[in-house]
C-alpha positions, 0 to 999 in steps of 0.5 A: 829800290827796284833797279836791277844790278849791272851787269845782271847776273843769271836768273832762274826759278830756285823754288816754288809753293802753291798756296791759297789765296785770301779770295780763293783763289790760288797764289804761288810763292816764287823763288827767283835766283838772281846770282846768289841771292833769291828774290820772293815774290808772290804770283796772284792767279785767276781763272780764264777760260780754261787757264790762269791769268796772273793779276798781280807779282807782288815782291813778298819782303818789301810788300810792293805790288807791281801792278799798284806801282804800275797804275800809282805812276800813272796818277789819277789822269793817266790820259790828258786832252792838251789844248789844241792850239798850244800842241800845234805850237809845240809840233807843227809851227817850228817845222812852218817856221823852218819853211819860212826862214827858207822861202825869206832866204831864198827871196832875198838872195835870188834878186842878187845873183845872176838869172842863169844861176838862180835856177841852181838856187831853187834845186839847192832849197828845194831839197830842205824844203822838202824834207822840212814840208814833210816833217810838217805833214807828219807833225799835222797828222799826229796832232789830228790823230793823237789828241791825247797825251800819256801822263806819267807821275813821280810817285814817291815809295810807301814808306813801308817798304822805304823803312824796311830798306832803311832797316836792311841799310841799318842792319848791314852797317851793324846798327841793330838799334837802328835797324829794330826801329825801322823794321818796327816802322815798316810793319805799323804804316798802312802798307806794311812790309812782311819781310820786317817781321823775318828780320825782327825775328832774327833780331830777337833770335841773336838776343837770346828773345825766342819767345819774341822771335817765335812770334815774329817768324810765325806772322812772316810766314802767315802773312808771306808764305813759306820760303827755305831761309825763314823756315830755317830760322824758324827750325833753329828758334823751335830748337832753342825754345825745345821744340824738337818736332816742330824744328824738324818739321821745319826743316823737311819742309824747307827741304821740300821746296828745294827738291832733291839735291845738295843744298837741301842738305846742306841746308839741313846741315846748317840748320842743325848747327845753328841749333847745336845739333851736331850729330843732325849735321853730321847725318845731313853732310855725310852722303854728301862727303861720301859723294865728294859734293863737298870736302871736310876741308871746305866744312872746317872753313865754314863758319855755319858750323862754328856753333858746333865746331867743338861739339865731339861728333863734329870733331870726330866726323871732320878727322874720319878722312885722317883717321882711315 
């Protein structure tokens, strides 16, 4: 579930949010771009001295906190005592019997060659001998100073974040069904998965349910934060419903955390479509055009704004450049 992909693409900071912890402490959501998708993650701070130290990285949509992964590996005896006598076994006897099979080699084989070669013998193993003789001290030495061993457990994943990867699994095949089932299990267990409640909002958006929807992005976004996609879904359900301050609201805070620059308007853009708001898309997408940042050729092809594409003002924006 956590295996990062090959070859691992170029990574950077996409966004950023502080926000206020449960204890009081501060939190920062963190956007992470990994090629073209973006990892959430949750960074949990506390003071130090004069700075912050980070207690915890929790990857936001599956809900897995990276430090109780990390102490849930090592089980509830992280550091075992082996008996002494079967470690000595294990890493000091081998390397004594490799010196014995040597000494038996050479006393058997010394008597029967002449007496002036036998010295030739005795340089010849004394080189093994040595190395082998070393490799044994050393064993002796870690079995002295290292008593203890490392004990690290299989752990099996929470199955919160297992029937959330099943529900993206299920939604990406085109199993809505099966899909809504696991996102619905994802959030009942004991370690729920935020991000099933995104999903389920977007579920419920594609069937006409905006009520419903309206519900599930609010508990995303209460339990996980603000991030540019859900706030866009929740700004394109806030439109459906006919809540025209609350979907702008939405949107100038999922342009906020993109910062100044195309994509905030090409979010924008999207978002207004999305809603049927071709003129919002045209406002959005015209200083871009203008600036050559994208082209009426590229905005023709894109299916975001099939929800418009027959809409007049679409119509009418995307034949300005012939029409002059």
């Amino acid at each position: 579930m956590l295996a990062p992909p090959t070859p691992a693409p170029a990574a950077g900071i996409a966004w950023s949010e502080m926000t206020a912890s449960r204890a009081g402490f501060p939190e920062v959501i963190v956007g992470i771009s990994i090629g073209e998708k973006t990892l959430k993650t949750r960074w949990e701070l506390k003071p130090e001295g004069g700075a912050w130290r980070i207690e915890d990285v929790v990857l936001t949509d599956p809900g897995i906190s990276l430090a109780a992964a990390s102490l849930a590996s090592l089980g509830a005896l992280p550091a075992v005592r082996p008996p002494f006598v079967s470690r000595a076994g294990r890493q000091v006897v081998p390397w004594l019997g490799l010196l014995a099979i040597l000494a038996i080699f050479v006393a058997v084989t010394a008597p029967r060659i002449e007496a002036e070669r036998r010295r030739i013998l005795y340089l010849t193993a004394a080189v093994p001998a040595a190395i082998v003789a070393a490799g044994a001290i050393a064993a002796a030495v870690r079995l002295v100073s290292q008593p203890y061993a490392l004990h690290v457990e299989a752990v099996a994943p929470p199955p919160g974040p297992t029937d959330y990867e099943r529900g993206i699994a299920a939604k990406q095949s085109g199993d809505s069904r099966a899909a809504r089932a696991s996102f619905e299990a994802a959030l009942a267990g004991p370690q729920p998965a935020p991000g099933a409640a995104r999903e389920l909002a977007a579920l419920a958006l594609e069937a006409g349910e905006f009520p419903l929807a309206e519900n599930r992005i609010a508990s995303y976004l209460a339990a996980a934060g603000p991030d540019p996609d859900s706030l866009a879904l929740a700004a394109v359900i806030q439109a459906n419903l006919g809540k025209r301050k609350e979907a702008v609201k939405s949107i100038a805070a999922a342009r906020r955390l993109l910062g100044p620059g195309p994509k905030a308007a090409e979010l924008e853009a999207k978002i207004r479509a999305r809603a049927s708001d071709a003129a919002g898309a045209v406002a959005a997408l015209r200083p871009l055009v203008e600036g050559r940042t994208v082209t009426r050729e590229t905005l023709r092809s894109d299916p975001s704004y099939i929800p418009i594409a027959t809409a007049p003002e679409w119509v009418r924006f995307l034949n300005e450049k012939e029409a002059r």
